[in-house]
N, C-alpha and C positions, 0 to 999 in steps of 0.2 A: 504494500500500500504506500502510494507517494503521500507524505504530508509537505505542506506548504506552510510557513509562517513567516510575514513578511510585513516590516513596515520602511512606508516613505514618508519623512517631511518634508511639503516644497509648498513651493510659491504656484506652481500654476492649477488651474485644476482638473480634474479627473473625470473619466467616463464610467459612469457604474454599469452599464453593458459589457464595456469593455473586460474592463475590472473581475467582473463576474466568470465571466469567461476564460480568461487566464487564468482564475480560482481553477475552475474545474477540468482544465485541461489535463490530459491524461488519467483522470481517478474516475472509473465506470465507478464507482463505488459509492459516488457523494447521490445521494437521494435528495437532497436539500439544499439550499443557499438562499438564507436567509442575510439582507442588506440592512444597516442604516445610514442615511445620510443627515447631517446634519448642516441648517441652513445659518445665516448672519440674520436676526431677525432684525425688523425698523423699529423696534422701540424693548425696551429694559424699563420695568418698573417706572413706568408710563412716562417716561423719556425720550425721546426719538432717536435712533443710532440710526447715523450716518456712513459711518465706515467703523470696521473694527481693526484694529490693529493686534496681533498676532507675535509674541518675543517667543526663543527657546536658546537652550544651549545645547549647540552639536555635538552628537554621539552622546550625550546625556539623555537628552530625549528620544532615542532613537533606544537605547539599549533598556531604558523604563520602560515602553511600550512592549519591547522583545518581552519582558520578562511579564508582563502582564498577560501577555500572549501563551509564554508558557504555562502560566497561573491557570489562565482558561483548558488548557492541552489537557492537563493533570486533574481537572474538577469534571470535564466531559468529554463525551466521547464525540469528537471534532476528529475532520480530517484535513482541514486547511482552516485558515486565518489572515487575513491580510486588516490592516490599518493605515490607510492614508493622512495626515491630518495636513491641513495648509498654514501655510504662516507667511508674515506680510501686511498688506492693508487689504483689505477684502470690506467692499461693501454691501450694504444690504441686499439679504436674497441670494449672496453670492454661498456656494456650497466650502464648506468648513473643513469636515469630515467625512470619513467612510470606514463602517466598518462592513466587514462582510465576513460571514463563519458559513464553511460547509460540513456538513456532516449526511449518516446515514438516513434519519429520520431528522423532522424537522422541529421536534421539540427541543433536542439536546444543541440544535443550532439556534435557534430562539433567544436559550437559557445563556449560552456562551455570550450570541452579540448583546443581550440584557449585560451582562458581567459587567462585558469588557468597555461596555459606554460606562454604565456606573465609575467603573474604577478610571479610566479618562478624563471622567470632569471632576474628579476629587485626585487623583495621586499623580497625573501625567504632568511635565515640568514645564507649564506654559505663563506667560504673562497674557494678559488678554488689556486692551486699554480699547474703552468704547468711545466715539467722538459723536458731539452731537452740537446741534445749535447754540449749546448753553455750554461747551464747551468738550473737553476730553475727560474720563472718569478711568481708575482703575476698576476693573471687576472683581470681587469677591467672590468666593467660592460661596453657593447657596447651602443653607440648613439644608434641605432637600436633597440636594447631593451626597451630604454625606450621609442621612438617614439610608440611600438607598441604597449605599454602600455598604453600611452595616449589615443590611437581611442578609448579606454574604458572607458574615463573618469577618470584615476586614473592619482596621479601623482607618479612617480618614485622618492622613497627613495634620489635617485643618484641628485634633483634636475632638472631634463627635464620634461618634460611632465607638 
């Protein structure tokens, strides 16, 4: 059985057709692939974001994500993995992320790409700074986030869970 785990950080962005596809290349095996994408929304807590802005640190970011990846390997039974995330200035509507998990059945890929966002917007090493008419804001990590990262046993970076 080929497994696939793989992440890119970039600037430009992604075709989840594509994506998808090169997932399941060569593996008759994967019965599933389940996707999420995440977008730039136009407003935060009734603010209007204009563009987001996107920081990390090289191969820091890259190797947290690996490992969150193998986190996921180890809790279910996945046969590929890929995580895209972009960084940059990206404006509203503009696409963020991508997670995609394949497996044999489609629950155990469900449960994985559920993980593996949870643990993303709580443990992955990103700065986020939103810009909006009223100015530029850093982003805090939401209560929310980390609660949802707790039902999985982890605890959030941020101190909750």
């Amino acid at each position: 059985m080929k497994t696939c785990r793989s992440v890119s950080i970039q600037t430009e962005d992604f075709d989840l057709t594509a994506e998808a596809a090169a997932l399941r290349e060569g593996d008759g095996g994967i019965g599933a692939v389940v996707a999420f994408v995440g977008t730039v929304r136009d407003a935060a807590d009734a603010r209007p974001v204009q563009l987001m802005e996107l920081e990390h640190y090289p191969g820091m970011t890259e190797s947290a994500i690996a490992g969150m990846i193998d986190q996921a390997f180890e809790r279910f039974e996945i046969r590929a993995a890929r995580v895209i995330h972009r960084v940059g200035a990206l404006a509203a509507r503009d696409q963020i992320v991508l997670v995609l998990v394949a497996s044999r059945h489609r629950g155990q890929a469900f449960e994985a790409c559920e993980f593996l966002m949870d643990y993303l917007k709580t443990q992955a090493p990103f700065w986020k700074k939103e810009h909006g008419p009223e100015g530029a804001q850093w982003v805090d990590a939401r209560e929310a986030d980390d609660a949802a990262l707790a039902r999985w046993g982890v605890n959030s970076r941020n101190g909750a869970g």
